[in-house]
C-alpha positions in Angstrom: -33.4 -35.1 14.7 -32.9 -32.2 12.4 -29.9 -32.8 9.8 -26.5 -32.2 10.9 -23.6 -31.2 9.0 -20.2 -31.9 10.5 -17.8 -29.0 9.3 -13.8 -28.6 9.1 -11.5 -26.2 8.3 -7.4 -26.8 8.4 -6.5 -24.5 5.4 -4.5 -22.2 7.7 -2.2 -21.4 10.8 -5.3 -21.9 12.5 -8.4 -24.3 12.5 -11.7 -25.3 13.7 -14.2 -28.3 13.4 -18.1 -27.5 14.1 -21.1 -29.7 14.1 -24.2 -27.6 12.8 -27.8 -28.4 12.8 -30.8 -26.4 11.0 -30.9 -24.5 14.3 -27.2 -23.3 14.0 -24.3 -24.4 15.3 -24.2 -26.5 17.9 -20.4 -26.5 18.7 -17.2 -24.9 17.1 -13.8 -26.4 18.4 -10.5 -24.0 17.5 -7.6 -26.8 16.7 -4.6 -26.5 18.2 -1.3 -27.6 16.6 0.7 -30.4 18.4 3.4 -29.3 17.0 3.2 -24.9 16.8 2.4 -24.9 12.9 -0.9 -26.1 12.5 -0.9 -27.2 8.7 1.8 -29.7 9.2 0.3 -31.5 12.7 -3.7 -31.1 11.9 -3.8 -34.9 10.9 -2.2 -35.6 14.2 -4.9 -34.0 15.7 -8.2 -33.7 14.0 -9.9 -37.3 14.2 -9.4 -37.4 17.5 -11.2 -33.8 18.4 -13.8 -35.0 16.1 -14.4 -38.2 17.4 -15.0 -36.0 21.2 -17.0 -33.4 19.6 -19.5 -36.1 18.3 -19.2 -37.7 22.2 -20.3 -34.3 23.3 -23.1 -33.8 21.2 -24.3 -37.3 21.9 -24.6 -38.5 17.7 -22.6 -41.0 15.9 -20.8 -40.3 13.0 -23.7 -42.3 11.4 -26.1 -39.8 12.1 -23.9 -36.7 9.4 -26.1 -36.6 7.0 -23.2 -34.6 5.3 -19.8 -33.3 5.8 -18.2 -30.3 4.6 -14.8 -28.9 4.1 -13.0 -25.6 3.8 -11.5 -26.1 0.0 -9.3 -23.8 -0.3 -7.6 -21.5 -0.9 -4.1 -21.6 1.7 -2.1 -23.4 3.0 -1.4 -26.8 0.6 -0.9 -29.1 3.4 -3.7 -27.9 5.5 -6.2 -27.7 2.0 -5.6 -31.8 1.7 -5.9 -32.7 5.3 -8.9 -31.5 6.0 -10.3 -32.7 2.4 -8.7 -35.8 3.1 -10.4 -36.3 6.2 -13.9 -35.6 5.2 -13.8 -37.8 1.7 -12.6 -40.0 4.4 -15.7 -40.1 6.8 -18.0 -39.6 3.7 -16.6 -42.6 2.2 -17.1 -44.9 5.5 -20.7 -43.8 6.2 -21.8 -43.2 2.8 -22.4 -39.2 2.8 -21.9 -36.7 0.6 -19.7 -33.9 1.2 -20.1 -30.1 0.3 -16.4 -28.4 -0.4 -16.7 -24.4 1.0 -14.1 -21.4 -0.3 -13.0 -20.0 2.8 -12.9 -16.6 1.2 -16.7 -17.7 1.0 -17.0 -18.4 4.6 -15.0 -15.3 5.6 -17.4 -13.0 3.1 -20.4 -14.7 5.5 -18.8 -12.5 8.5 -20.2 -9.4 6.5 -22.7 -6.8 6.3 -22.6 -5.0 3.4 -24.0 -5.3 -0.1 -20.4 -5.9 -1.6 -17.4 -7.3 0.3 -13.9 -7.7 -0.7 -12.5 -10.6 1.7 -8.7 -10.8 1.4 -6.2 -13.0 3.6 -2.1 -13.4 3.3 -1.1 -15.6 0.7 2.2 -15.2 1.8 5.2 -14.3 -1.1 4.1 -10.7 -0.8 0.9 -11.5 -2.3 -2.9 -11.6 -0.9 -6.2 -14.2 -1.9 -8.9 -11.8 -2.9 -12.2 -11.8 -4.0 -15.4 -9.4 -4.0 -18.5 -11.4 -2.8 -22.6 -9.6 -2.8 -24.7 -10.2 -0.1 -25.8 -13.2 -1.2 -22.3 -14.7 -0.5 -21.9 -14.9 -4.4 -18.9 -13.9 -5.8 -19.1 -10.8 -8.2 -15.1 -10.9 -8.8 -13.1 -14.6 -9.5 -10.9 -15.2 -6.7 -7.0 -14.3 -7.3 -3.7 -14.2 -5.8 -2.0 -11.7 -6.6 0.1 -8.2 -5.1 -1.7 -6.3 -2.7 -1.7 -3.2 -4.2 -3.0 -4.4 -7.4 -5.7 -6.4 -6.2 -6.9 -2.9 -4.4 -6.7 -1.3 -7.7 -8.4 -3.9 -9.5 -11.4 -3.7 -7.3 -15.2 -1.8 -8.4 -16.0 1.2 -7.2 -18.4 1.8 -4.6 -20.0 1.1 -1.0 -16.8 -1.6 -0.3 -17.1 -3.4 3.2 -13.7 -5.0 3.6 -13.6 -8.6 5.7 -10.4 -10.0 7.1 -8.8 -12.3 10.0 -6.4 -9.4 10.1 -7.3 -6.9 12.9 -7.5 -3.9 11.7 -5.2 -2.2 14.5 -2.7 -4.8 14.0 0.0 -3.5 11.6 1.2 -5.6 8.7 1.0 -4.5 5.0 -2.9 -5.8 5.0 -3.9 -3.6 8.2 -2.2 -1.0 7.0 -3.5 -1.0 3.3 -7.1 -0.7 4.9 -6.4 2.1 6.9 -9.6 4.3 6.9 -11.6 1.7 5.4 -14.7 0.1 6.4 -13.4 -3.2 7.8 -14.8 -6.2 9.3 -12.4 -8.5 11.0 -13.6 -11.9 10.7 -12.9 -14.9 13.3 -9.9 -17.3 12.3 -12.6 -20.2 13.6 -14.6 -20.7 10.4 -15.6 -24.0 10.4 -19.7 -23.1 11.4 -19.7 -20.5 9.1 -18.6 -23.5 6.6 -20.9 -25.9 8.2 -24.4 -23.2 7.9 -23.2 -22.2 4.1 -23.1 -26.1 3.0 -26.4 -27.5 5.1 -28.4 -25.3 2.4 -26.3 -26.5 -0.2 -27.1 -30.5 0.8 -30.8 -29.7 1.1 -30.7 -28.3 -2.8 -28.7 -31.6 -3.7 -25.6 -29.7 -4.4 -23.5 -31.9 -2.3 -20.9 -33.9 -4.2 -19.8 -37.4 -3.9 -16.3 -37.4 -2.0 -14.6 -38.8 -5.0 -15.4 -35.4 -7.0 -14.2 -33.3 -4.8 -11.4 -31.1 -5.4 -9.1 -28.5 -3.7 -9.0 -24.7 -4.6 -5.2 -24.0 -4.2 -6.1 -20.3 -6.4 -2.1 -20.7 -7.1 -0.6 -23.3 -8.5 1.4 -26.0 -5.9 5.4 -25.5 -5.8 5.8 -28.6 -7.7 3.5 -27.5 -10.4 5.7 -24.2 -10.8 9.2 -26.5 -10.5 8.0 -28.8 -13.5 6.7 -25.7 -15.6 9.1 -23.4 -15.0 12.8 -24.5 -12.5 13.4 -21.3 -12.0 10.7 -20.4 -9.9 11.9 -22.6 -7.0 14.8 -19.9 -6.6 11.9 -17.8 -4.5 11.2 -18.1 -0.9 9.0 -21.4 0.1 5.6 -21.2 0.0 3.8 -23.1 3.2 
């Protein structure tokens, strides 16, 4: 049996589980929330669609050779369930795990030789980064105001990638008006899944224990014990 990677991604509104072999993936499964926000119900639901994807597929959880989770960044709550569950599984069976940037696993959705992925970060502010073709990232990933984040970015052949559709209105549709746009899937956890099997095969998985989540902005509680005044904003998720 070819190695298998079993993939997950709760870091938003919306998620997905996949199980990917060398040949591609085998199945992605959108999560829905049990209770209409996914980031606060995914751990009420994800074990459980795990556990019948594997039934499906016919494997045991045994036969993962690793797992891999979206890392960030979005929604905090989401970000530590789905880490959470994979160090989890890791830790029972003994497997590493390979932690993916979802901007990473959006940029995958591209074409072009440079492309700026950015998502809501709510707050008024977007995630952004510019990623080559080779899925590496040629600009750090930010948070930061929309318009500045367009401004900041190199010139050139830009191919922007985004779950927003392009047609859809809001200030990110509407900033890439008459732009080259691709508008990635909100179900990212095969592209997660085919971007860390490589990764295992080079040895670049982690043990569970040393992984880590990539919030890009720093947790409300953070910002409370640094500076009370910020909690006079709106809530983050």
């Amino acid at each position: 049996m070819s190695a298998l990677i079993l993939a997950v991604d709760t870091t938003g509104d919306s998620g997905s589980i996949a199980l990917v072999s060398e040949s591609g993936v085998i199945e992605e499964v959108a999560l829905a929330s049990a209770e209409g926000f996914a980031p606060l119900s995914f751990g009420e639901v994800l074990f459980g669609e795990i556990d019948a994807l594997l039934v499906r597929a016919g494997v045991r959880v045994q036969d993962i050779a690793a797992f891999a989770s979206a890392s960030g960044p979005g929604s905090f709550t989401g970000v530590r369930i789905g880490l959470t569950a994979v160090k989890g599984l890791a830790e029972a069976t003994g497997r590493p795990v390979v932690a993916v940037s979802n901007l990473q696993a959006l940029a995958s959705f591209g074409s072009g030789p440079l492309r700026a992925v950015v998502i809501d970060a709510r707050r008024g502010e977007i995630y952004g980064v510019v990623y080559d073709a080779a899925l590496e990232a040629v600009r750090e990933e930010v948070v930061m105001k929309l318009g500045a984040w367009l401004a900041s970015l190199p010139e050139g052949d830009l191919e922007f990638v985004t779950p927003v559709h392009p047609a859809g209105g809001g200030a990110i549709a509407n900033a890439l008006v008459g732009r080259r746009v691709i508008e990635a899937p909100r179900a990212l956890a095969g592209a997660i899944g085919k971007i860390a099997l490589p990764r295992w095969r080079r040895g670049l998985a982690q043990d569970p224990a040393e992984i880590d989540a990539n919030y890009v902005r720093r947790s409300d509680a953070e910002l409370l014990w640094k500076d009370p005044a910020a909690g006079k904003g709106p809530a983050v998720r």
